[in-house]
Residue, then its C-alpha position, 0 to 999 in steps of 0.5 A: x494498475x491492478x485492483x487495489x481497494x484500500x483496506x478491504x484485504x489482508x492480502x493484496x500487494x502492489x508494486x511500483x518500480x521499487x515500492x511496495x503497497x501492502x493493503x492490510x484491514x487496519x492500515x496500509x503499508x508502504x515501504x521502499x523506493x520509487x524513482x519518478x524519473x522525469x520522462x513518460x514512465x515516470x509520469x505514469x508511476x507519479x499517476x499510479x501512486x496518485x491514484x493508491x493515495x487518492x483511493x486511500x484517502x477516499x477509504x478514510x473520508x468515507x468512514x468514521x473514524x476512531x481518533x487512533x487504533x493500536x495496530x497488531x505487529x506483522x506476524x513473523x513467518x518461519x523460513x521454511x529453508x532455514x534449519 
């Protein structure tokens, strides 16, 4: 698994199967699909996304905590090929 540190950039994207992690400084971002099938790769995408959660869960134990923060929206980025 690449170095995932959850919560220390804005930019760090992890892909699993069909799943995105996006590691943001306020929030982490999980999105799309994960088939875990029940044969080796899928025990070792079922242990990859363990070990996200586990390290995320980690972030969160080891600080303390505002009872909820106001998240910023996702910036918009203009489609450079759109005219």
């Amino acid at each position: 698994m690449a170095s995932f540190e959850p919560f220390k950039d804005d930019a760090t994207v992890l892909t699993l199967d069909g799943l995105t992690v996006e590691n943001r400084l306020e929030r982490i971002e999980i999105y799309g699909s994960l088939q875990v099938t029940r044969d080796k790769p899928g025990l070792e995408l079922a242990r990859e996304l363990k070990r996200v959660l586990d390290a995320t869960v980690r972030a969160l134990e080891g600080e303390t905590l505002p009872e909820r923060i106001t998240t910023r929206p996702s910036e918009k980025v203009r489609n450079p090929f759109d005219e």
